[in-house]
N, C-alpha and C positions, 0 to 999 in steps of 0.2 A: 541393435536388435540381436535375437538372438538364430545361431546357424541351426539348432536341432530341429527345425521341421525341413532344411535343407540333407540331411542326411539319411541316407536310410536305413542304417541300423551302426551300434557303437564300435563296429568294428571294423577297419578300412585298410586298403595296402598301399604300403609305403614302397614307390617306384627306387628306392634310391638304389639299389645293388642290380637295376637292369642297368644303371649306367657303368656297371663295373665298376663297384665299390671294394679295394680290397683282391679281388679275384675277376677273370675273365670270363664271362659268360656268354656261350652260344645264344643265335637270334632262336635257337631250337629251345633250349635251355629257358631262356625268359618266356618265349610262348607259348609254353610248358606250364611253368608257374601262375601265369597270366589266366590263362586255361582252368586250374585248378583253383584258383580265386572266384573267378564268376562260376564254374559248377558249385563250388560251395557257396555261394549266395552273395559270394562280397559285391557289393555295387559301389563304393566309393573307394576312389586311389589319386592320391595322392604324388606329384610330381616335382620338379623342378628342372631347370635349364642347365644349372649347375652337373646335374648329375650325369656325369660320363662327357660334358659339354654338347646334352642336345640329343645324348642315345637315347637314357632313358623313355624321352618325352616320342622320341620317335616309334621305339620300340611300342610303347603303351599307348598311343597314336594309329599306329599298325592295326594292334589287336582291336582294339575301341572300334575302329572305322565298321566290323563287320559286324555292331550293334546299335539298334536304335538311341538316340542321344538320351534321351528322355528315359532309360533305363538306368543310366547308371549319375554320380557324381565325382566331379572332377574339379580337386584342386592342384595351381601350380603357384612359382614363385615369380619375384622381380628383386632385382637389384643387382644382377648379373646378366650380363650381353653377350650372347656366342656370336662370335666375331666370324666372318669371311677368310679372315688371316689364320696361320697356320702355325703351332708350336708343336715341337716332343710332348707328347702326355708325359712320358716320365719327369720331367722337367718341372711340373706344375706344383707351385708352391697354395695352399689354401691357408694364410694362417698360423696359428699352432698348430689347425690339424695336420698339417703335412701335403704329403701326395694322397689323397684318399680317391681320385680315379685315375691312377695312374695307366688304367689300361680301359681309358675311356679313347672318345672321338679325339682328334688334333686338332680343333678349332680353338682359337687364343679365346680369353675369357678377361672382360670387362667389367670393371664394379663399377656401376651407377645406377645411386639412388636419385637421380632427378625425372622430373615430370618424362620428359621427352625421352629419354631412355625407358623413362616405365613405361610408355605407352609403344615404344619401339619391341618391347620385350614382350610384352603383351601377345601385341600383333606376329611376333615372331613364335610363341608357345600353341598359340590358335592353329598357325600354319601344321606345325612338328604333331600337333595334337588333331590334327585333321579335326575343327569343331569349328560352329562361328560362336561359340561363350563359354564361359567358364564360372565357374559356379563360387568357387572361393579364387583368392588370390591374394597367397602372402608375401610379406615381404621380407626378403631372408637373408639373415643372418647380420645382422647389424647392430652389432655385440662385440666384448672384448677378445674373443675368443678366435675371432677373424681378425678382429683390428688394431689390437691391443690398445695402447693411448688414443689410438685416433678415433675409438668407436664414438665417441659424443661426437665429433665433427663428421661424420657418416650418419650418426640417427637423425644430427640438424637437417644435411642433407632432406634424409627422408621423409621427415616432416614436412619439410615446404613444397615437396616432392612426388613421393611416389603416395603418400598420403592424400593427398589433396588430388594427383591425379587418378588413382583407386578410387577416391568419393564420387566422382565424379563420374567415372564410369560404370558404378551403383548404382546411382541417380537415372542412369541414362538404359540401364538395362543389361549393357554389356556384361556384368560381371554380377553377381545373386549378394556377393559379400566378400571384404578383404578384413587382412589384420597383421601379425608380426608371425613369422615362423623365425625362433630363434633355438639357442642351447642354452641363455641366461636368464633367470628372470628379472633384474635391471630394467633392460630396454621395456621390459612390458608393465614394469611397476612405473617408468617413467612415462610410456605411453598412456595409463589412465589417469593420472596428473594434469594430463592435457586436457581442457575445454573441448576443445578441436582441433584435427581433424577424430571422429569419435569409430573405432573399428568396433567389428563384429565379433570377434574370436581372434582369439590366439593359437599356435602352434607350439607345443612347448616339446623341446625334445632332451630325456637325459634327465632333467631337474625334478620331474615326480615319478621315480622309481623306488622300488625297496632299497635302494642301495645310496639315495639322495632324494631327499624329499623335505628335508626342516626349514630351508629359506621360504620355498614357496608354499609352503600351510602357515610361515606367519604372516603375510601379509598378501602376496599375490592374491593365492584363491581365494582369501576371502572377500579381498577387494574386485577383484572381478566378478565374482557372484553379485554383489552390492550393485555392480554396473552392467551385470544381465550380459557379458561381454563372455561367450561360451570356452573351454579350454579343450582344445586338441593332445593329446597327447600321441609322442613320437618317440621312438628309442625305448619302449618302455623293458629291454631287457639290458640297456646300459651296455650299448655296443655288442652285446652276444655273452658278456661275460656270465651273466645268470645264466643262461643256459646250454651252457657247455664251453663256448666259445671263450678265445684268450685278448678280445678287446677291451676295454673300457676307455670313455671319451675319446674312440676314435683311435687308439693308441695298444702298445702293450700294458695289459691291466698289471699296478702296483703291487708288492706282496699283499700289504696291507687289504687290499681292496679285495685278493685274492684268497685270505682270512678267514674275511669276511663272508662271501659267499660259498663257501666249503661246511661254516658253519648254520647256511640258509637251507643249502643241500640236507645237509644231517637233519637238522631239524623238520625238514618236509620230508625224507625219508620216515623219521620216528612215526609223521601223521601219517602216512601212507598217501600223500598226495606228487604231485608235479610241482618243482619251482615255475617254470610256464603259468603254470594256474595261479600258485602266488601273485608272480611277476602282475600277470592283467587284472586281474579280480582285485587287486591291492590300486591300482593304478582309475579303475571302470568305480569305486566305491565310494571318492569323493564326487558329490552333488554339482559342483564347479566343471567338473571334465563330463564332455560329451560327449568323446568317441575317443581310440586309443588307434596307430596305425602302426603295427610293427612291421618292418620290411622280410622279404622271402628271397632268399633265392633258387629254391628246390622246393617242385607240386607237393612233397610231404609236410612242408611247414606251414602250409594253410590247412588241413585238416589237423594238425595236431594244435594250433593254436585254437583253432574252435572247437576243439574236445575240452583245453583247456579254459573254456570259456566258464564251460557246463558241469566241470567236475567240484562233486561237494568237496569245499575247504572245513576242517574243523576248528569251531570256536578256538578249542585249546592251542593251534597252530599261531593263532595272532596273539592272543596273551603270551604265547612262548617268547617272540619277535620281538613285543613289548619288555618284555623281564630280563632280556638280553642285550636291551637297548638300540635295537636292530628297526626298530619302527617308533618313532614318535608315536606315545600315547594319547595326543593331540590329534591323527589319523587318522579319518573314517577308515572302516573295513568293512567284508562284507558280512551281514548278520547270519 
């Protein structure tokens, strides 16, 4: 089925930098931003357990509590267990990403994608979220990217798993809708292959941006369009590096990649517009994506993202993109 009448408008915030993603953020600092989210209208945020191990969800838990449930929508993850036991955050390896909360909570961190873990994890994000439900609930990151070889015997896992105990708790009320929140699109071209168990939406973070977006227009989006199966988008400024910032995937952005977006800059300078406004408008234009959730960690990047929602792009800005080779011609854009 499909999440958009689950949402209440295409734009939502991405909790992950209240886990101290990268940088340390005051409980002042996130409640700030949190703040400036709901004055400007956002009602859907997005979380996970992962992030800071259990801050985020807490932090955004906090704020939530002092509003009606029924106002706002809230998704989180499963396939990760914030453990009672204690490690160095700096110590924490995610992956190829690295240390990406290195200056999160000290709680050790668990990968399991089985039934009894999802439903442990579940029950453990309700708590941190102060809610008795949750509206989406994916499951994350169970891709090459965290697991290198071993990601197929991790997705097997989650299939028999966190899949079937997610349907299950659809079924039963607890949960409005699940699906995959990943960085690849692999896992979610092999999840609609499946018969069953049959998800709601996707999470896709990184893989449709200006700066990467040709695997998933050949065949993802349009197969999950075909299976009414809605797409979230996440990352959609490709770690910060579009707009201004020196990350991509998580990492120091590549010369190459830094080229690249120099020559994104120019050329939205020449239109007189915002790479911002590119960035979402490029990302909100295909028919397959329902909402977009870029993360904040400072009250001014929620008002500037939803300026950027509303600022006219010109025609000749995307033909530029295209002639340049910088956007698949194959690309909705906006008219």
């Amino acid at each position: 089925m499909s999440i958009r009448h689950l949402l209440p408008g295409r734009i939502g915030f991405g909790a992950a930098p209240l886990g101290n993603m990268f940088r340390s953020l005051t409980d002042e600092e996130a409640r700030a931003t949190l703040r400036a989210a709901w004055d400007h209208g956002i009602r859907y945020f997005d979380t996970a357990p992962v992030y800071g191990a259990g801050l985020a969800e807490t932090r955004l838990g906090e704020f939530l509590s002092g509003f009606d449930r029924a106002e706002y929508v809230l998704s989180t993850k499963v396939g990760r267990l914030i453990l009672d036991e204690f490690e160095e955050p700096s110590t924490r390896e995610l992956g190829e990403k690295g240390n990406l909360f290195r200056y999160g909570l000290p709680h050790k961190i668990h990968n399991d994608y089985g039934a009894d873990a999802t439903l442990r994890s579940v029950e453990d994000s309700l708590r941190r979220l102060r809610t008795d439900r949750l509206d989406i609930v994916w499951v994350h990151s169970v891709a090459q990217d965290f697991y290198g070889d071993e990601w197929i015997g991790r997705f097997e896992q989650a299939r028999t798993g966190a899949f079937r105990a997610l349907t299950r708790l659809r079924e039963e009320g607890v949960i409005g809708a699940w699906g995959l929140g990943v960085n690849r699109v692999e896992p979610l071209e092999l999840t609609l292959d499946l018969d069953e168990p049959a998800p709601d939406a996707f999470l896709l973070a990184g893989r449709y941006t200006l700066l990467d977006h040709e695997r998933a227009l050949q065949r993802l989006l349009p197969a999950a369009r075909r299976r009414g199966v809605d797409i979230v988008v996440g990352g959609p400024y490709s770690s910060g590096i579009l707009v201004g910032g020196t990350h991509f995937e998580y990492g120091e952005a590549p010369a190459e990649v830094v080229t690249k977006v120099e020559r994104i800059d120019a050329l939205a300078r020449e239109h007189g517009i915002g790479v911002k406004s590119a960035a979402l408008q490029f990302v909100l234009a295909h028919p397959a994506v329902a909402a977009v959730v870029p993360g904040a960690s400072r009250p001014s990047r929620i008002a500037e993202d939803l300026a950027a929602l509303d600022e006219p792009v010109p025609a000749a800005f995307w033909q530029a993109l295209c002639a340049e080779g910088i956007v698949s011609p194959e690309a909705p854009v906006p008219a």
